[in-house]
C-alpha positions as CSV (number, residue, x, y, z in Angstrom):
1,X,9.4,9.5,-26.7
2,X,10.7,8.5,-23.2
3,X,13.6,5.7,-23.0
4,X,11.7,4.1,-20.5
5,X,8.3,4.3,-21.9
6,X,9.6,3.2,-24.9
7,X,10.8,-0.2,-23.5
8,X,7.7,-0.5,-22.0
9,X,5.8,-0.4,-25.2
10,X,8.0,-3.0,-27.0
11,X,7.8,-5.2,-24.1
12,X,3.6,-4.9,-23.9
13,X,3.6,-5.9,-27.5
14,X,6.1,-9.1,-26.9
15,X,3.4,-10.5,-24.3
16,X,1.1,-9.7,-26.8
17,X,2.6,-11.7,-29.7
18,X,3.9,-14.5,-27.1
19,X,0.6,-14.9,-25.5
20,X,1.6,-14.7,-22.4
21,X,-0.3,-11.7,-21.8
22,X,-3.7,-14.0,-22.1
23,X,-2.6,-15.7,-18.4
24,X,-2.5,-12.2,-17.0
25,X,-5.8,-11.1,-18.3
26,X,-7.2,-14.0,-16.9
27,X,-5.5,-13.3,-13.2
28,X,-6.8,-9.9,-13.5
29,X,-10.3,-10.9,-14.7
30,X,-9.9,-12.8,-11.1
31,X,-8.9,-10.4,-9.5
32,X,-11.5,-7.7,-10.4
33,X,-14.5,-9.8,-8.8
34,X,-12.4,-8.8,-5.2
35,X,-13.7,-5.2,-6.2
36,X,-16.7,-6.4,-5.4
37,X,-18.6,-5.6,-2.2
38,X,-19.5,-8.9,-1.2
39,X,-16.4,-10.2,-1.8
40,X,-14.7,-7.3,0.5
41,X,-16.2,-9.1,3.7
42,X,-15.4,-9.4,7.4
43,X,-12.7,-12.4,7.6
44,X,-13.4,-15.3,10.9
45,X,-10.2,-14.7,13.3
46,X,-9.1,-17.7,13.0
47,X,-5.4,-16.4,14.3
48,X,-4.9,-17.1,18.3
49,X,-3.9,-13.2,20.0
50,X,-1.4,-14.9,21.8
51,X,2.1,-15.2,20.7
52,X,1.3,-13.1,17.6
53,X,3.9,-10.4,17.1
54,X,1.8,-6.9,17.1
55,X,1.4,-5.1,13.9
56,X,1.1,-1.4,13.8
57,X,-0.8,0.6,10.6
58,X,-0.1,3.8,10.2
59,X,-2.3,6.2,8.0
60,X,-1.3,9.7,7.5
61,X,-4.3,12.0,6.9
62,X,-5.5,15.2,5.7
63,X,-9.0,15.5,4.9
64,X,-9.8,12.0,3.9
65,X,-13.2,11.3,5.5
66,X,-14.9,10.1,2.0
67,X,-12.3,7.4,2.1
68,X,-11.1,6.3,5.4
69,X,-13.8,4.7,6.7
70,X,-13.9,1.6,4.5
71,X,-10.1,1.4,5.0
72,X,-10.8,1.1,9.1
73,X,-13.3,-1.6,8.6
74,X,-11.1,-3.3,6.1
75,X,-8.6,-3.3,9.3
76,X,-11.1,-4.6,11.9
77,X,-12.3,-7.2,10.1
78,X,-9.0,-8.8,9.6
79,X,-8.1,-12.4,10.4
80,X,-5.0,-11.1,12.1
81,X,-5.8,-10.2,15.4
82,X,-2.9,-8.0,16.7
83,X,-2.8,-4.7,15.4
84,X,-2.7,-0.8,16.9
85,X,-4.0,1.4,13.9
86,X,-2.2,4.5,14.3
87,X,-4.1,8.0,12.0
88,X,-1.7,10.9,11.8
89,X,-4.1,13.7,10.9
90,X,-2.8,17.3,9.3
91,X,-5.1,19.7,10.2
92,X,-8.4,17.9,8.4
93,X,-11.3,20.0,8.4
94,X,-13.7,17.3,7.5
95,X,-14.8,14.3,9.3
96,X,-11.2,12.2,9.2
97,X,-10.6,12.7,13.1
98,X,-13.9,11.5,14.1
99,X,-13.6,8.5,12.2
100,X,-10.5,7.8,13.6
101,X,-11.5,7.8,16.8
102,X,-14.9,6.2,16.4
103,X,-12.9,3.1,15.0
104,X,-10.6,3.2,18.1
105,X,-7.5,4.5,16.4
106,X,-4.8,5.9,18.0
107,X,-5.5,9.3,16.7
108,X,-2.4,12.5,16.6
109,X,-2.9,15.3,15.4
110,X,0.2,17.2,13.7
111,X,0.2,20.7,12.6
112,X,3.3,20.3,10.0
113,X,2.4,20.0,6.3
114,X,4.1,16.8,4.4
115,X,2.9,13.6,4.1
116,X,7.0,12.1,4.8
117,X,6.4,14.0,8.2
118,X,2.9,12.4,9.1
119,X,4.2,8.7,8.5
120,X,7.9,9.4,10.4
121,X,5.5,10.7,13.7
122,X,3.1,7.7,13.0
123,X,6.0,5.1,12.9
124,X,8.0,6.5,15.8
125,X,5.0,6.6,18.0
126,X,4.7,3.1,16.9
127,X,4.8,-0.4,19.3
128,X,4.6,-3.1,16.6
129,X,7.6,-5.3,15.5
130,X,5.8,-4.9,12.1
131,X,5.0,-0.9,11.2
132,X,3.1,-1.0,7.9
133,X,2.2,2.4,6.2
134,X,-1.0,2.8,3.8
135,X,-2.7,5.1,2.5
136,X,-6.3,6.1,3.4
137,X,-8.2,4.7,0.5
138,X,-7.0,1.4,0.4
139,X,-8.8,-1.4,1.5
140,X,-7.6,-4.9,3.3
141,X,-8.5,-8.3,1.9
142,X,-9.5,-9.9,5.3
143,X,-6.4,-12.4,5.3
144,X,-4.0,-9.5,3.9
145,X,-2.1,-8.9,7.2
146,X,-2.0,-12.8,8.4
147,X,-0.6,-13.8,4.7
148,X,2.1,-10.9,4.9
149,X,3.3,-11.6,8.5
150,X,3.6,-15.3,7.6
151,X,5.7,-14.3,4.7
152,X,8.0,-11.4,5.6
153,X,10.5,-13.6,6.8
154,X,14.0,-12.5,7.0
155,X,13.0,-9.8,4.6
156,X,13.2,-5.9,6.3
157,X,10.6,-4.2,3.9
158,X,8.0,-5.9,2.1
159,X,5.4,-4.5,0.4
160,X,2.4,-6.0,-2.3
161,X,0.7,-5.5,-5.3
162,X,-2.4,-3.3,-6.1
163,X,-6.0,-3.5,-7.7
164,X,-8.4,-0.2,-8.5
165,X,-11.4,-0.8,-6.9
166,X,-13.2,1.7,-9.3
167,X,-10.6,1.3,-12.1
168,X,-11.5,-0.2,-15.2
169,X,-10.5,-3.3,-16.6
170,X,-7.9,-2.0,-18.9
171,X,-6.6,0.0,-15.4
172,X,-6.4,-2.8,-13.9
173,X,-4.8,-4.8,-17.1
174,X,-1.9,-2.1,-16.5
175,X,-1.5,-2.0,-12.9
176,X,-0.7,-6.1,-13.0
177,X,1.7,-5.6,-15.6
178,X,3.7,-2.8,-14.2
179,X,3.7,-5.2,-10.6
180,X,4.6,-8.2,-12.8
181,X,7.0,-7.6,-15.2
182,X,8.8,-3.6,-14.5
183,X,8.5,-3.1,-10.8
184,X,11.9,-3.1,-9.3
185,X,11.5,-4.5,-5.5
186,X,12.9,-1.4,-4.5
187,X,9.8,0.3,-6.0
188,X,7.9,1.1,-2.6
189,X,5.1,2.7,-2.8
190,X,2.5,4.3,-0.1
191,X,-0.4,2.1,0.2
192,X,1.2,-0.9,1.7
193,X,4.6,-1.0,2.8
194,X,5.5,-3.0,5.6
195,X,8.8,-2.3,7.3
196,X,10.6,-4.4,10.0
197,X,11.2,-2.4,13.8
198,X,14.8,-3.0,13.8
199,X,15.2,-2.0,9.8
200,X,13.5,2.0,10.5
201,X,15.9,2.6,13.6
202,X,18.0,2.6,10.6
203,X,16.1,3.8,7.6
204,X,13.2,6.6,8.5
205,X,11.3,8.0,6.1
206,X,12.0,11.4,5.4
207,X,10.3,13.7,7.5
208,X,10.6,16.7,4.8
209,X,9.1,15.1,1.9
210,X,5.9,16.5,1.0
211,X,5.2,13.8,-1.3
212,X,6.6,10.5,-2.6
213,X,8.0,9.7,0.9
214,X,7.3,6.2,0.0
215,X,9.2,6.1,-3.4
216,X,12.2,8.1,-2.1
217,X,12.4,5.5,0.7
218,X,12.3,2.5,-1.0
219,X,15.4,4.0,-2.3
220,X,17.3,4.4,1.0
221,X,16.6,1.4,1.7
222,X,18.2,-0.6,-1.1
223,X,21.3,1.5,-0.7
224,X,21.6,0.4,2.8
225,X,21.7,-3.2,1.6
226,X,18.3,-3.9,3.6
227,X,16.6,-6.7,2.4
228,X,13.4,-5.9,0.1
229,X,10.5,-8.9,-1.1
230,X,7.8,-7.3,-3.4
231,X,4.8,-10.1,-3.2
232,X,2.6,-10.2,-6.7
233,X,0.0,-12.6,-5.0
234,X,-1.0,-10.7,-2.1
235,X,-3.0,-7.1,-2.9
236,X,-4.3,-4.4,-1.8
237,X,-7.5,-2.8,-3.0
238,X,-6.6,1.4,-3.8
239,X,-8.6,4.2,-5.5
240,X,-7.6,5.4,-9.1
241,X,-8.3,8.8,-7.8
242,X,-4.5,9.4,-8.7
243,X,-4.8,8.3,-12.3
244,X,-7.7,10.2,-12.4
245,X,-5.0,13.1,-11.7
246,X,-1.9,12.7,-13.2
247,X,-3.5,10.2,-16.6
248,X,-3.0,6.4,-17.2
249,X,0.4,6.3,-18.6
250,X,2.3,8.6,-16.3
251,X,1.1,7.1,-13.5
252,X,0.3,3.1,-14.4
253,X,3.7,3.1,-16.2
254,X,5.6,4.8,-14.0
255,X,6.4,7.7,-15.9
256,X,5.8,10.0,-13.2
257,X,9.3,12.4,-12.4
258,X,10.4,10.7,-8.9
């Protein structure tokens, strides 16, 4: 057995015989009812335009029309007001540009395969002082962008935790534990990361990774002393279409070969 998933085990079964794992089934018991639709709702703009710094999302694409959509409105109906939504779409052949566009995205189109390449465009075609990268089937609690521009403070990357919104409880059970207790801050990963202007004229990500572009820079940017805040209280809402994939434990508990 894997070091690492071996560690993880004994540590599982220590919040089990403390106890302490009965407040986290009870956070995640709250957190569940978010997955539901009514509680994923348009939020009242209480935030003034003016004098808010703008916040740019970038999406990168590729045939993600089934999901998309539900992120977009998850975007508009924030309470944060100032925000370009930027899709960078690789050659979909569904329905992914019009939605784009029909949302009011800043649509571009790329003809180069890799998902490090669609988020470097996205972010250097980016205005905001704030660039956040997600992935297409996530979706934004309403007060998600006004709670992380509040917080970011001095920090150069910050990035949240994560709920399946068609994950089971036991799904979700792990997801909270491996954000709690074993995610290093450094531990970036794509659907939300939120990186400061003056940080990415520094760190990019990596225009030739085909995958884990957001793991690999994470990375970077700890060894270039940037500073890095991961917030437990704020989440995002994702798809467990990559558990689905790769299984529970290779992907939940990080087991997966960076």
């Amino acid at each position: 057995m894997d070091r690492r998933l071996l560690r993880y085990i004994v540590h599982l079964i220590f919040l089990c015989i403390s106890g302490k794992i009965l407040k986290d089934i009870f956070e995640v018991k709250r957190r569940v009812k978010c997955t539901e639709k009514e509680d994923i709702k348009k939020g009242e703009k209480t935030d003034s335009k003016k004098d808010l710094p703008l916040v740019s999302i970038v999406i990168p694409t590729k045939n993600e029309a089934e999901f998309i959509e539900r992120l977009l409105e998850s975007i508009k109906n924030q309470t944060y007001q100032n925000i370009e939504t930027i899709v960078v779409d690789y050659e979909s052949d569904d329905a992914t540009p019009e939605i784009a566009r029909k949302f009011g995205c800043r649509l571009i189109e790329v003809s180069r395969r890799g998902v490090g390449y669609a988020t470097h465009v996205g972010f250097e075609a980016a205005s905001g002082e704030i660039v956040i990268r997600t992935d297409a089937d996530a979706i934004f609690p309403p007060d998600l962008i006004s709670n992380v521009v509040r917080k970011i403070g001095d920090s150069d990357v910050y990035h949240v935790s994560h709920q399946y919104y068609d994950g089971s409880f036991v799904i979700n059970l792990m997801a909270y534990l491996y954000d709690k207790y074993w995610r290093k801050p450094w531990e970036t990963t794509g659907h939300f990361i939120a990186v400061k202007r003056e940080l990415y004229r520094k760190v990019q990500f990596n225009p030739e990774m085909i995958l884990d572009d957001d793991w690999e820079f994470g990375q970077r940017a700890k060894n270039s002393n940037a500073k890095i805040s991961f917030d437990l209280e704020n989440f995002v809402l994702v798809s467990s279409r990559r558990i689905i994939k790769t299984g529970l434990l290779r992907y939940i508990l990080g087991f997966r070969k960076r």
